[in-house]
C-alpha positions, 0 to 999 in steps of 0.5 A, spaced: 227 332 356 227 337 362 232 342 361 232 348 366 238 353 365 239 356 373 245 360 374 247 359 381 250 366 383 255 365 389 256 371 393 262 374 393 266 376 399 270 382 399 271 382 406 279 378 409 277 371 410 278 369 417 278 363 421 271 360 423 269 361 431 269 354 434 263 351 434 260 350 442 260 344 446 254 340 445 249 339 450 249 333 455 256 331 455 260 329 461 257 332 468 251 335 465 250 327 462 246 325 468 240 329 467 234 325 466 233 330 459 238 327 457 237 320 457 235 317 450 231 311 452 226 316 455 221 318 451 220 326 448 214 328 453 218 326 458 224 329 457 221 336 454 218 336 461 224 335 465 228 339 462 223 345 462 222 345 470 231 345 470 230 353 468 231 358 471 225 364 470 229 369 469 232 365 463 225 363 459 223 370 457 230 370 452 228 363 450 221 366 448 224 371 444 226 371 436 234 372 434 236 373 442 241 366 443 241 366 451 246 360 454 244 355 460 251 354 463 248 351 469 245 345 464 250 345 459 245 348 454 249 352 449 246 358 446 241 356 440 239 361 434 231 362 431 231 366 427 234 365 420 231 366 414 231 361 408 227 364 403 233 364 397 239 363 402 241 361 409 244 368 409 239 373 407 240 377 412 235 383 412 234 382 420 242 382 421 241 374 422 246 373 416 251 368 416 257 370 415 262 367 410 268 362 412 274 363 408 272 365 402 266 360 402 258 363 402 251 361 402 248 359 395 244 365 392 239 360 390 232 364 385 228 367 388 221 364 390 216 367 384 222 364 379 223 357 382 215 355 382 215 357 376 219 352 373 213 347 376 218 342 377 218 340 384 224 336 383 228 343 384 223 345 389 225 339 393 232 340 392 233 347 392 231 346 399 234 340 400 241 344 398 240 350 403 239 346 409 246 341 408 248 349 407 245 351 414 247 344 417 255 345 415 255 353 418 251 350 424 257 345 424 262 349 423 259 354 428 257 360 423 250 358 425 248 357 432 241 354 429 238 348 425 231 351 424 229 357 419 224 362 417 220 360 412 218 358 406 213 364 405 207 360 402 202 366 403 198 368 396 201 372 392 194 376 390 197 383 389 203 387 387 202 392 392 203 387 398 210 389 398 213 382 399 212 378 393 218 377 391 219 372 397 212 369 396 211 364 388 204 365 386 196 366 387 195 359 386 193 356 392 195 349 389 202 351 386 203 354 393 201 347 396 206 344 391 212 348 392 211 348 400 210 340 401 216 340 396 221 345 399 218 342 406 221 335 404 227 337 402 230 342 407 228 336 413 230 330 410 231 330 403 224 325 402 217 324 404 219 318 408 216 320 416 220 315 418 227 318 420 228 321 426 231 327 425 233 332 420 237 336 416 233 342 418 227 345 420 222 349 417 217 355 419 212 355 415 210 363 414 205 368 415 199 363 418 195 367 415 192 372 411 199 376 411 198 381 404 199 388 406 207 390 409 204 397 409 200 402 404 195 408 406 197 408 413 195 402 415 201 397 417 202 388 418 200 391 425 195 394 424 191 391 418 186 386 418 185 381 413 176 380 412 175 373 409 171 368 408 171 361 411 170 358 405 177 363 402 181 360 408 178 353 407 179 353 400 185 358 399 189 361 404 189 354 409 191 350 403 199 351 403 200 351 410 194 344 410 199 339 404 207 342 408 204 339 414 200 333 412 204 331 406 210 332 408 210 334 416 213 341 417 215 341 423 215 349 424 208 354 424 209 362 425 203 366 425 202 373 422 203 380 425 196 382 422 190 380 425 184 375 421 177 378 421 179 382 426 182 377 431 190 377 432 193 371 428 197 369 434 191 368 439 186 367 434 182 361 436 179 360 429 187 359 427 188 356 433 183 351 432 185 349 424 192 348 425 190 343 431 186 338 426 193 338 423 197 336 430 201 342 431 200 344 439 198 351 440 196 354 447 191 358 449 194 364 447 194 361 440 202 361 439 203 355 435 209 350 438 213 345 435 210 339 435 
């Protein structure tokens, strides 16, 4: 009999309980029901596409920008958030994206990475990421969210002390990565490995694509680092996490990497570019890789 003892640490709030804000109206109700993006019976291509030819130029730049919720009234589109980071809560608020607590109710404080793959049981690697998903899904209901994607899990190898993020990465084995991002994937979209639905609890970003294993040391900075590897290190290794959350469990979301790889920034390398390609994600010319 498995036993495994977590202590599931709820943060405490001190601060006054207030009342949630309401959550904003969504998308495609009344006058604005009649635009072609959104009718259902087309296909997503096609309402993808008529969506974006509807929105003003001066509107696109801040939905290309991370943490910077822009409204399109005009549309009836309501302001969406990316930029949440879920690597052992929908609360970790590092960058000020942080979930504020409601009535007293916060975000589970799940283990941290290194902690959780650990226990090699990839049934609470599964759940744990299912549970911050309904999490996130919940606030997003209530309005305390403004977005249903999150930034990770990190799945970069935990090779070195000095890399400055290990306690958010789980191990320097290229397969118990694979095994934990596959298993967390599954969880946090749908709870299952069933590709069959057709939506999703949430969506994760899978993070840093790749070779991210320096946040700053000896004057040189995420920026500025280059990670020099072998093809065979990155087909046998580095890939390999990225590779089984996308095949095996369909991963809907990719961030690349601040650092460059063999010398080639990660978000216009065309080497990366070209691998995630086999996978079925879209990535452009500049290499920025797309929800497919």
């Amino acid at each position: 009999m498995r036993v495994f003892v977590c202590i599931i640490l709820l943060q405490c709030c001190w601060a006054k309980p207030y009342p949630p804000p309401p959550p904003a109206p969504p998308a495609c109700q009344g006058k604005f029901a009649s635009f072609p993006f959104c009718d259902t019976t087309k296909s997503t291509e096609e309402r993808v596409a008529d969506l974006v030819s509807r929105i003003k130029d001066e509107d696109k730049p801040g939905l290309l920008t991370a943490r910077n919720m822009t409204t399109l009234p005009y549309l009836g589109i309501p302001e969406y958030y990316w930029g949440t980071n879920c690597i052992q809560s929908v609360e970790n608020g590092a960058h000020g994206e942080s979930i504020r607590c409601l009535n007293g109710t916060c975000a589970t404080h799940f283990p941290n990475p290194p902690n959780m793959i650990s226990t090699f049981n990839r049934d609470i690697m599964k759940g744990i990421g299912r549970a911050m998903a309904i999490e996130l899904r919940a606030f997003y209901n209530l309005g305390a969210a403004k977005g249903l994607d999150c930034w990770g899990p990190v799945i970069n190898l935990n090779r070195d002390p000095r890399w400055g993020r290990n306690g958010e990465a789980g191990s320097e084995c290229p397969y118990l990565m694979g095994e934990y991002a596959k298993e967390y994937t599954a969880g946090f979209q749908n709870g299952t490995n069933d590709e069959s639905k057709k939506s999703f609890v949430g969506v994760v970003t899978l993070k840093h694509w790749d070779g991210n294993s320096l946040e700053g040391s000896d004057g040189w900075t995420r920026h500025s680092f280059s990670a020099n590897v072998t093809n065979y290190g990155l087909q046998d290794a580095y890939f390999r996490a990225f590779r089984t959350a996308i095949k095996q469990s369909n991963a809907k979301g990719l961030m690349c990497a601040y650092n460059s790889v063999n010398g080639v920034p990660s978000c216009s390398s065309s080497l990366l570019a070209h691998a995630a390609e086999q996978w079925g994600y879209l990535v452009n010319n500049g290499g920025f890789v797309c929800f497919r």
